[in-house]
C-alpha positions, 0 to 999 in steps of 0.5 A: 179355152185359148184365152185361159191357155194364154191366162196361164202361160203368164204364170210360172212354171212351178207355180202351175204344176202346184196349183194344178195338184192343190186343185186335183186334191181338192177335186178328190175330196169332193168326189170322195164327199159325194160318195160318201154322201150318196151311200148315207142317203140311200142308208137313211132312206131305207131306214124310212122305206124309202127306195132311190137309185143311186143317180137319185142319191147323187142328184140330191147330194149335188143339190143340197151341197150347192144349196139348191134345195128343190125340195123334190126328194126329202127325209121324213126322219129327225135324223135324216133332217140333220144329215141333210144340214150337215150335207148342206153345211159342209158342201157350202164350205167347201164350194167357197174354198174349191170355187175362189180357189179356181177362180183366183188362181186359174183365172184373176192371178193370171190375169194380173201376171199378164197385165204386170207383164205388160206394164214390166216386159220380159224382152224387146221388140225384135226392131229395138236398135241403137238404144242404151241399156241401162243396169241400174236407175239412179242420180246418174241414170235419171241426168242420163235418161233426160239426155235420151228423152231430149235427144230422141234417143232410146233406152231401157232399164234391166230390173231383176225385181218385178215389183221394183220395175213396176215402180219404176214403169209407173213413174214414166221409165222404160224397164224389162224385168231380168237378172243382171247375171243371166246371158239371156237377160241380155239377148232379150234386151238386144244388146247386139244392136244397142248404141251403148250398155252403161254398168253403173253397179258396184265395182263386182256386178260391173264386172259380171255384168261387162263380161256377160254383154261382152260374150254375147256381142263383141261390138257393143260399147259398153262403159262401166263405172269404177268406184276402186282404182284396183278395178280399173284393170280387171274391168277392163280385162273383162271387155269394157270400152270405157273404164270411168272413175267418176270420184276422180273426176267430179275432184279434179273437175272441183279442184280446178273451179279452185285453180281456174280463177287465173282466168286460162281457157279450159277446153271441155269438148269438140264440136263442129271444128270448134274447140269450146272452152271455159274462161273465168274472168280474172283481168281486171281489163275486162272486169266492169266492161261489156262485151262490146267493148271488149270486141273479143270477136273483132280481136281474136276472132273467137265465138262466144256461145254464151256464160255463166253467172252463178250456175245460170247460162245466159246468151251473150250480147254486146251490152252484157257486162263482165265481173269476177263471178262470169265464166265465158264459154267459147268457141275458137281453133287452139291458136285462137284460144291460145291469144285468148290466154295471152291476152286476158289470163293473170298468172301465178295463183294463190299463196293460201291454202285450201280447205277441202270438207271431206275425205271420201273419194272425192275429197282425196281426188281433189286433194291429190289434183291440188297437191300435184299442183303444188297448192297447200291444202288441208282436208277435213275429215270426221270418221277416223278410219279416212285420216290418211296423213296426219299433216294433210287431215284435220280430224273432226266435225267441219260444223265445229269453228275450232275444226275449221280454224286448225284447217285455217279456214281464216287464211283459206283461199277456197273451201271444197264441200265433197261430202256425199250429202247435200243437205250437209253440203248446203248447212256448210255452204251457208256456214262458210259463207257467213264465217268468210263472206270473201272465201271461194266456195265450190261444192258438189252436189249429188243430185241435180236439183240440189244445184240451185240450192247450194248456189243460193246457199252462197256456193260460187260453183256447184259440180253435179255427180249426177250430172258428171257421169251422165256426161261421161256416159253421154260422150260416149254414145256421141264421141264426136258431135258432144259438147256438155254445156248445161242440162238442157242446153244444147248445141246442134247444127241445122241446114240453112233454111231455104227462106233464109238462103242469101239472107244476112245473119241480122235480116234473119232474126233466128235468135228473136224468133226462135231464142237459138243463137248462132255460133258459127256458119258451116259451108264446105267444110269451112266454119267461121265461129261468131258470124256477124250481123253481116255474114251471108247465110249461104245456100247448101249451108249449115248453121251451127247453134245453141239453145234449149230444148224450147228454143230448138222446138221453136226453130223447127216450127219457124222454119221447118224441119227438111231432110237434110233437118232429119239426119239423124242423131248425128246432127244434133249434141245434147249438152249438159255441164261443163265437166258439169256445172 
C-alpha cells in the first residue's frame, strides 16, 4: 500500500480525482452487472425446477464472467446455454477494460511519472549552492555549460516542458522542470544561493524572469540578455545586475578584427596583476623574424602567453616565426603595453571602404563602430525593410557580383560577413576570397563548431556569438580571476610545488611534462610576467599558467594537487575568446 501511495503522489492532482471516478463508474456497472446477473440466474433455474441461494447465483455469475467455469452448477435448458455465453462474453469484455484499466492508470502511469521524475527533477537538493541557473539552452548556453563543466562549476537548466527537459537529460544536461513565470520555480531551484541566473530569453521573458528572481532574493547576480536597446533600461528597472547586448558586442568586437591591423595592443581582460592583450602583427620589423629575435621580453619586459595563427593557439617559443596572419596575446602592466605600442604599432588605417554583409543587428553594430571611427563602409542588405539609409545600404543579394561590386567590393579593404546563418556565411567567405584572394575577411559564426569551417573557408577572423555571450556571462560569475582566451584554454594559478621549490624555471621542465606554460611568477604579492629559464621557483609561491584543460590534468597528476591547489574556484580562470575568437 505505501509503495502505491508513493505510485500516485507522482501523478497529478487532477488527473487522480478522474481516474478515481472513471474507475468508481466502472466498478458500479459491474456490481450492477452481477446483480442483474444473479436475479436472471435464479429465474431460468426455476423455469428448470431448480433451487439455488442467492450467494449460489452470485458464485456462479463471478465464475462464468472471469471465465473460470468449474462446471459445478450448470443449465439444462438451450436458453439457459445462451445466457450463460452471454454472461461469459460480456464479463470477459469488461474485465479486459476495467483490469488494464486499473492497472495502467493506478500502477504503470505512476510508475513512469516517478522515473520521468527523476530523470527531470522538479526542485534541487536543499545543499545545492553557488551554481548558475540557466533559462534557456541554446548556442549560448551550451559554450556556457562547457565552461562550468570544465571549471567544476554547477548549473541547471529551468524547462517548463516536461518531455522537453527529458530530452535535454537524455543528452547529458542538468535540468528541472518548472514555469519560467512561477515564483516557486525559483525557490525550488535555490536561486537564494546560486552563483549567477543567466535570462538568455527574448527581451519580455527577461524581464519577468528578472523581476521574479529579484523578489525573491535580492543578492543574487543576475545578467539578462538584450536584443532591443529600448529594453536596456526597463531590464534594468527590473533588477538585473548585468544588462548584455550581445549584437553590440559580437559588432564592435568584428569591427576592430577590421581596424586591428595597426598592430596596437587591445586589452581583453585582467588576471593576476596582469594586463592581457591582443596585438596583430603589423611592423614590417617583426614580419619574418622569430621571437627570439625580437626579444620582446629582454626589451619591454612583457610575457607572451601564447598567439594566434588563423583562429588556432599555439604556445610561444623562441624559434616561432612571426607574419601578418599572427596575433600575439600578451601579458604586461599598462606602461608595458604601452612601449609595446610605440614600438611595434603602424598608424593611420586604411583609406578604402568596407564591406559589411548583412543588416541584422549585428551588421548595424559594426556599421555604427566603423563610421564612429571614421572609416566609409557600405552594408549589404537583401530584405528591404532593414534598408536604413540609402547612401550607407546596398540593396540585394551579396551572392550577386553586381551587388557586391555597387558595394565596391574591388576597392574594399575588408568585407564582414554578419548574417545569422553560417551556412550563408561560409558560401560567402568562400566566394570572396576567390573574388579577392588579397581582401581581409572577418566572419561571425553563431555556433562554434562552425569556427573552423569559416577559417578553412578563407575567413582570416572568425567571432563566435555563441562564444561572445557565454564569456560575457562567464565574466560575470568571476569578475575578477577571468580572462577569455579560447574555449578550452585556460589560465589559472598553482601553488609551487613542494618538488620544485628552489628550483629554477628551466630545471623544472613544467611546460615538457605537463604542456602548461608559465606566464608569470607570484610571490608576495610581487608577479614578474615571462620568467626566464632562470627564474628561482620560490617557496610559498604561486605559478601563474596557461594550458588546456589536458594539460591542467596533466600538471596536477605530475605534481599533486595540496591544499593550497584546492582553494577553490577562485584560483582557477577558465578562458575562452578574445572578445571571443
Amino acid at each position: 500500500m505505501k509503495t502505491i501511495g508513493l505510485l500516485l503522489s507522482f501523478v497529478s492532482e487532477s488527473v487522480r480525482r478522474r481516474n478515481v471516478r472513471l474507475l468508481i463508474a466502472l466498478l458500479a456497472v459491474f456490481v450492477v452487472l452481477v446483480a442483474a446477473y444473479s436475479a436472471m440466474f435464479h429465474v431460468i433455474m426455476e423455469r428448470e425446477d431448480q433451487s439455488h441461494s442467492w450467494a449460489t447465483g452470485v458464485y456462479w455469475t463471478l465464475v462464468t464472467m472471469t471465465t473460470l467455469g468449474f462446471g459445478d452448477i450448470t443449465f439444462e435448458s438451450d436458453l439457459g446455454r445462451i445466457f450463460s455465453v452471454l454472461v461469459l462474453l460480456s464479463g470477459t469484455l469488461f474485465l479486459l477494460v476495467l483490469l488494464p484499466f486499473t492497472f495502467i492508470q493506478f500502477v504503470f502511469v505512476p510508475w513512469m511519472s516517478m522515473r520521468e521524475a527523476a530523470r527531470a527533477p522538479r526542485s534541487l537538493p536543499p545543499a545545492t549552492s553557488g551554481h548558475v541557473v540557466l533559462t534557456k539552452l541554446g548556442p549560448i548556453e551550451e559554450a556556457l555549460v562547457r565552461r562550468a563543466d570544465q571549471a567544476g562549476v554547477p548549473y541547471v537548466v529551468l524547462v517548463g516542458d516536461l518531455d522537453e527537459a527529458l530530452g535535454y537529460h537524455d543528452r547529458g544536461y542538468s535540468v528541472m522542470v518548472g514555469d519560467l513565470d512561477d515564483p516557486e520555480t525559483y525557490r525550488r531551484a535555490r536561486v537564494d544561493a546560486a552563483a549567477l541566473v543567466a535570462a538568455t530569453r527574448t527581451d519580455v521573458a527577461n524581464t519577468n524572469i528578472t523581476f521574479t528572481v529579484r523578489e525573491i532574493s535580492p543578492g543574487v547576480p543576475i545578467v539578462a540578455t538584450v536584443s532591443s536597446p529600448a529594453s536596456l533600461d526597463i531590464l534594468g528597472l527590473a533588477g538585473a545586475d548585468e544588462v548584455l547586448e550581445l549584437a553590440e558586442m559580437l559588432g564592435r568586437a568584428m569591427a576592430q578584427r577590421t581596424l586591428g591591423p595597426d598592430g596596437r595592443t587591445h586589452v581583453i581582460g585582467a588576471f593576476a596583476g596582469l594586463q592581457i592583450a591582443e596585438a596583430s602583427i603589423a611592423s614590417d620589423t617583426l614580419v619574418g623574424r622569430t621571437l627570439g629575435e625580437v626579444r620582446l621580453r629582454a626589451q619591454l619586459g612583457i610575457a607572451i602567453i601564447g598567439l594566434w595563427k588563423r583562429g588556432s593557439f599555439e604556445v610561444a617559443t623562441a624559434g616561432t616565426v612571426l607574419d601578418r596572419s599572427t596575433v600575439l596575446l600578451l601579458g604586461g602592466t599598462a606602461e608595458q603595453l604601452a612601449s609595446y605600442d610605440a614600438a611595434y604599432s603602424v598608424v593611420g588605417l586604411p583609406d578604402a571602404p568596407m564591406v559589411v554583409v548583412g543588416g541584422g543587428r549585428v551588421g548595424r553594430a559594426v556599421g555604427a563602430a566603423l563610421g564612429a571611427e571614421g572609416t566609409s563602409y557600405r552594408i549589404v542588405e537583401q530584405r528591404p525593410e532593414r534598408v536604413r539609409d540609402p547612401d550607407l545600404y546596398v540593396e540585394g543579394d551579396a551572392a550577386d557580383l553586381a551587388v557586391l561590386e555597387r558595394a565596391r567590393i574591388r576597392e574594399a579593404a575588408a568585407v564582414l560577413i554578419t548574417t545569422h546563418d553560417d551556412d550563408v556565411n561560409v558560401y560567402l567567405a568562400i566566394y570572396c576570397r576567390r573574388l579577392r584572394p588579397d581582401i581581409r575577411i572577418v566572419a561571425r559564426a553563431n555556433v562554434d563548431r562552425n569556427v573552423s569551417t569559416l577559417y578553412r573557408a578563407g575567413a582570416d577572423d572568425v567571432l563566435s556569438y555563441a562564444s561572445t555571450g557565454a564569456t560575457a556571462i562567464w565574466n560575470r560569475i568571476r569578475q575578477n580571476d577571468t580572462v577569455v582566451v579560447s574555449e578550452g584554454l585556460s589560465v589559472f594559478r598553482r601553488p609551487v610545488p613542494r618538488a620544485l621549490e628552489g628550483a629554477t624555471l628551466g630545471e623544472s621542465h613544467i611546460r615538457q611534462q605537463t604542456g602548461c606554460n608559465v606566464v608569470a611568477i607570484e610571490r608576495g604579492g610581487d608577479v614578474r610576467g615571462n620568467p626566464g629559464v632562470d627564474d628561482t621557483l620560490p617557496a610559498g609561491g604561486r605559478l601563474v599558467l596557461v594550458g588546456d584543460a589536458a594539460a591542467e590534468a596533466r600538471f596536477a597528476a605530475r605534481f599533486g594537487t595540496s591544499r593550497r591547489a584546492r582553494r577553490g574556484h577562485r584560483d582557477r580562470a577558465p578562458v575562452a575568446e578574445p572578445p571571443p575568437r
